[in-house]
C-alpha positions as CSV (number, residue, x, y, z in Angstrom):
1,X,-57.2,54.7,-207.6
2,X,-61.1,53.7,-208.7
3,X,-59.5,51.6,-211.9
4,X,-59.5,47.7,-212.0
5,X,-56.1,46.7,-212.1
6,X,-55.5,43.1,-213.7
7,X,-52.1,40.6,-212.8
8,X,-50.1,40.0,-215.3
9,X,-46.7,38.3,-213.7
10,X,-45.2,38.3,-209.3
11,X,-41.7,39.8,-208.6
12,X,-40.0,37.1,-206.9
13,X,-36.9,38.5,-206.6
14,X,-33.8,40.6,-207.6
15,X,-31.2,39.5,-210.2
16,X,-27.8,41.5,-210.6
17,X,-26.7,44.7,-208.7
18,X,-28.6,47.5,-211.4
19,X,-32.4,47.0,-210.1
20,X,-33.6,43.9,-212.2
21,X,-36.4,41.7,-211.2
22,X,-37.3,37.9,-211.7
23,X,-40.8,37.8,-212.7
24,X,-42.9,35.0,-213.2
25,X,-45.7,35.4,-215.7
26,X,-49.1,35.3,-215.0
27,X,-50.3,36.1,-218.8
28,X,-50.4,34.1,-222.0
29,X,-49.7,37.8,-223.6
30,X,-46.0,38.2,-221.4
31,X,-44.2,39.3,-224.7
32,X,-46.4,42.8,-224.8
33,X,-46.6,43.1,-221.5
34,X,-42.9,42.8,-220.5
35,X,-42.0,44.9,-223.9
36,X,-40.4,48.0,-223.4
37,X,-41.9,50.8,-223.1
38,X,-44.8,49.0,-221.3
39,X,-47.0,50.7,-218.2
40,X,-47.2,48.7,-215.1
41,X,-48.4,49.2,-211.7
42,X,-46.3,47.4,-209.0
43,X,-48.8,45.9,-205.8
44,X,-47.2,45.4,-202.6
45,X,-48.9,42.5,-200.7
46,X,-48.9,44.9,-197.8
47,X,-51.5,46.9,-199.4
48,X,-50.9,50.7,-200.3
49,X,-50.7,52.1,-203.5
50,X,-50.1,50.8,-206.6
51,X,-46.6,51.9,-208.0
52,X,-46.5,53.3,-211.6
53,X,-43.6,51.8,-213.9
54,X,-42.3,51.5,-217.1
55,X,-40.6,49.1,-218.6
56,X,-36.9,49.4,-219.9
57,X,-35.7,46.2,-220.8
58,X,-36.9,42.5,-220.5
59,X,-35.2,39.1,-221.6
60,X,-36.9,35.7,-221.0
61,X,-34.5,33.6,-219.0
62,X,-35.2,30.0,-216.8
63,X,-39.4,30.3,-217.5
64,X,-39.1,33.8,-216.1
65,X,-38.6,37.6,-217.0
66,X,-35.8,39.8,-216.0
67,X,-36.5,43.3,-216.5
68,X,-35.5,46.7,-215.6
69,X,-37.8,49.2,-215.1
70,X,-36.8,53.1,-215.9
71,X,-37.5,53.8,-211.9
72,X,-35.8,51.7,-210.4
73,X,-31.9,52.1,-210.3
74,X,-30.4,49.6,-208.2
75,X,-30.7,46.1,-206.2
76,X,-31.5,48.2,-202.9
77,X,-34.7,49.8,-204.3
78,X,-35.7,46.4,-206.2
79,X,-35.5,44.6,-202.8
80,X,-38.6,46.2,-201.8
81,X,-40.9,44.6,-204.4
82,X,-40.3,40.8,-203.8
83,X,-43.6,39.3,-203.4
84,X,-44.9,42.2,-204.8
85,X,-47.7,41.6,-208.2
86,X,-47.4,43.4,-211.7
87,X,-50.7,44.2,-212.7
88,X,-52.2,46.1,-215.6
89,X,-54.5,48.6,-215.9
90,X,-58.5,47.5,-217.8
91,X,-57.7,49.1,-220.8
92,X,-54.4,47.7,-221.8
93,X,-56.2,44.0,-221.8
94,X,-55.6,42.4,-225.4
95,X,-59.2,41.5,-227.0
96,X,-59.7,38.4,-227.4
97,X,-60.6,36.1,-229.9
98,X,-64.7,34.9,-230.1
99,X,-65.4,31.8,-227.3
100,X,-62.2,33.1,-225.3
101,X,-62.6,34.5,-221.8
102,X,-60.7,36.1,-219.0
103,X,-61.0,34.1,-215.7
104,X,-62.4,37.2,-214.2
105,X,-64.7,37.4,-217.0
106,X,-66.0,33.7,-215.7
107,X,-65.6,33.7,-212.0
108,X,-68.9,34.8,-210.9
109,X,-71.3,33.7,-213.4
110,X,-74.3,31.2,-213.1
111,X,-74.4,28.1,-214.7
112,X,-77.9,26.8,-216.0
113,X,-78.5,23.8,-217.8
114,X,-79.7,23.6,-221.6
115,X,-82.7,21.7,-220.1
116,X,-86.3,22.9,-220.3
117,X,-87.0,24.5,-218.3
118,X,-83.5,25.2,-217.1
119,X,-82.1,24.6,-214.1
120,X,-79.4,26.8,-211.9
121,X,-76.4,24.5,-211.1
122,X,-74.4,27.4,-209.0
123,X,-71.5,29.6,-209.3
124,X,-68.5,29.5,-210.9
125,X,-65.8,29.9,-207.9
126,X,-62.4,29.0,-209.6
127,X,-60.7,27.8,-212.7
128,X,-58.5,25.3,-213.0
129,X,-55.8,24.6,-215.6
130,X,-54.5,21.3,-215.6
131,X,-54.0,20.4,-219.1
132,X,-55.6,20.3,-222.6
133,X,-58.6,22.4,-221.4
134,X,-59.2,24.5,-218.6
135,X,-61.9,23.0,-215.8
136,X,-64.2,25.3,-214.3
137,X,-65.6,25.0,-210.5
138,X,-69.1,25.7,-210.3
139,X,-70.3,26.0,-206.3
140,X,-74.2,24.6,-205.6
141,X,-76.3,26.2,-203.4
142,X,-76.0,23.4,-201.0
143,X,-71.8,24.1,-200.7
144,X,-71.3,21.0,-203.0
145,X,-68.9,21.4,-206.2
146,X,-69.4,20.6,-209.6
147,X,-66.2,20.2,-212.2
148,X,-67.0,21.1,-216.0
149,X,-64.5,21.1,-218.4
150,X,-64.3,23.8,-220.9
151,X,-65.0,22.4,-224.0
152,X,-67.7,23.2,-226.7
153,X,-69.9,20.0,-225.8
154,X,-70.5,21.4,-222.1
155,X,-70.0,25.0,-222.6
156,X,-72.9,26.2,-224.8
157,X,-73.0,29.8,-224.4
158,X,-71.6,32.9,-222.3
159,X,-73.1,36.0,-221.3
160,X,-70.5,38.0,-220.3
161,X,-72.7,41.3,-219.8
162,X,-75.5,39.2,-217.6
163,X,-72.6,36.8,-216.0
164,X,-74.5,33.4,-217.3
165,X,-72.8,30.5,-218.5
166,X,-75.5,27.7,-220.4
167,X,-74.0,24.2,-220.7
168,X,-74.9,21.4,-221.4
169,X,-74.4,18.1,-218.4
170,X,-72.8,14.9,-220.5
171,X,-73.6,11.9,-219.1
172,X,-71.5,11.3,-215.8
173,X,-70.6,14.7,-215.3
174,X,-72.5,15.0,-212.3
């Protein structure tokens, strides 16, 4: 299979006898993706191929999803996935609103500076979400890393086709 595939929640376990699953949601769009009728793919963490299903039924219970796919029919079968990812294919990702990102739209890019000329800061490695706005890890060239948090003051612009972030460095930021 040559197509990206995207997470959107992790099995982490069985509930009942019939073949639900407990998933918890990696997606701020969990209501489409867990709706029924909705394609998934099913990634063991053991590698192999992705597993094609479709969604049944879902109800949101304890800050997690129960659902019952169409091929699987009972808690035997469902065993298997624990640990396993739910992940959706490219062209099923919602479009987003303007200034709005996927992480793996922003993992990878360069960060310059605003300055003139500009300077390269790094890479961004990771994204972190601990509260009001998201913070994102930019690695130097020397191994050293720089937090910037994602608000319109630092983050200038985004080039998502040429994977370069322009910000601008606040006083104390560095």
């Amino acid at each position: 299979m040559s197509e990206k595939l995207f997470t959107v929640g992790k099995i982490v376990n069985t509930h009942g006898i019939r073949g639900e699953i407990k998933v918890v949601p990696h997606t701020d769009f969990a209501e489409q993706r867990f709706a029924s009728k909705s394609q998934l793919f099913i990634v063991s963490p053991k590698g192999g191929r992705p597993v094609p299903v479709t969604v049944e039924s879902s109800r949101f219970h304890k800050n997690m999803y129960v659902i019952k796919f169409k091929e699987i029919s009972g808690i035997n079968e469902a065993e298997k996935y624990k640990e396993s990812l739910l992940k959706i294919s490219e062209e099923l990702q919602e479009e987003l609103p303007e200034n709005e990102y996927y992480f793996h739209e922003i993992i990878g890019c360069r960060v310059i500076t605003d300055d003139e000329p500009a300077e390269e800061l790094g890479t961004i490695t990771e994204i972190l979400t601990p509260g009001a706005n998201d913070v994102w890890v930019v690695k130097t060239p020397k191994g050293t890393e720089i937090l910037l948090p994602s608000i319109p003051d630092v983050v200038l612009d985004v080039d998502k086709v040429s994977k370069i972030v322009r910000v601008h460095l606040m006083e104390g930021l560095l």
